[in-house]
N, C-alpha and C positions, 0 to 999 in steps of 0.2 A: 318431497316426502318419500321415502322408501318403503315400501310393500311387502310382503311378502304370504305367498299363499304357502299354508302347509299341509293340506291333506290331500289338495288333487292341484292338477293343471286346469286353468278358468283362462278364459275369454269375456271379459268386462267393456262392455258396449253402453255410450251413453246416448239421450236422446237427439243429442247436439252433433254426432256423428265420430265422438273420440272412441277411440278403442283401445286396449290392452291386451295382451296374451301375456300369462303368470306362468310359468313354471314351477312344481312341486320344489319348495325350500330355498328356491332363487330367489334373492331382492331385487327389486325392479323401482329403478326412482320413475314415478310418477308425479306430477301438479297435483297441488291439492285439489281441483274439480273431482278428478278421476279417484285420486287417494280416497275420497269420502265415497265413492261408489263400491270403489273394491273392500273397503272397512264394512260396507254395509251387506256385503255378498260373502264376507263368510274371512277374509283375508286381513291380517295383524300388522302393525304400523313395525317396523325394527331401524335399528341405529346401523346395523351392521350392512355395510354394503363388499358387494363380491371382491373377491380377490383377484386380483390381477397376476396370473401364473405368463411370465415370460418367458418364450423359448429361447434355449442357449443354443444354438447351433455349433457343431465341431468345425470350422472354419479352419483350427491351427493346423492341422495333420494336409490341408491343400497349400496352408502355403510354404508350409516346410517343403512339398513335393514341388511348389513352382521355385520356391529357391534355389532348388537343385536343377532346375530343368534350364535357367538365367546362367546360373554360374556352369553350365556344361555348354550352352549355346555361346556364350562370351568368351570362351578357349580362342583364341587366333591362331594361326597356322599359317606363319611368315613365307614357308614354301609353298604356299597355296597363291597365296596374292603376288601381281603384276607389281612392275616397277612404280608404277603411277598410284597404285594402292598405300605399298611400302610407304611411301613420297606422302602421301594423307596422311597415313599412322602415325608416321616419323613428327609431323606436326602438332599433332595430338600428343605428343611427350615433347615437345621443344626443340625438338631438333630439325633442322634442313637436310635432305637428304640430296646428293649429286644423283640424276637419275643418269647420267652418264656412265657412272660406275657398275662394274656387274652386281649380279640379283646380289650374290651372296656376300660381295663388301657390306650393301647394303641392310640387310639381314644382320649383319654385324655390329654394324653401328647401332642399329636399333635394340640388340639384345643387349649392348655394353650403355645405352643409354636406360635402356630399364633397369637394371642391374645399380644403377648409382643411386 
């Protein structure tokens, strides 16, 4: 049953050890043991029960700022990495790479293999 006190905040205590705390114009479901004690101390039966107000949090504006932080971290720099890195990378697109050849054949292949 839903309660609600309208002139002040009550604290409704029964012999049996239930208790209730009302807030001024809050509905509060209570059992009917208790409902009939708070009916009798001054407080009105209602249909209407609280509203549920959900918080929207701004979530978009972090992840547009990690989208940018992924797509600037994921830049490669072919001249930065070892023969033996290229040689991964180059795998990662399909190709084999001769790590016998110098850095920048290599480098080459890889940029003419992204490029297709």
């Amino acid at each position: 049953m839903w309660i609600v006190s309208e002139n002040e905040d009550k604290y409704i205590s029964s012999t049996w050890g239930a208790s209730v705390r009302l807030q001024q114009g809050v509905p509060k479901e209570v059992g009917r043991d208790l409902a009939l004690l708070c009916l009798q101390n001054g407080c009105v039966q209602t249909d209407e029960q609280p509203k549920v107000i959900e918080e929207v949090k701004v979530i978009e504006e972090v992840v547009i700022e990690e989208e940018a932080a992924v797509e600037q971290e994921t830049t490669i720099v072919l001249e930065d990495m070892t023969k033996e890195q290229l040689e991964g990378h180059g795998r990662t697109l399909g190709i084999e790479l001769d790590r016998r050849k110098k850095k920048a054949d290599l480098i080459e292949e890889i940029i003419a293999a992204q490029d297709i």
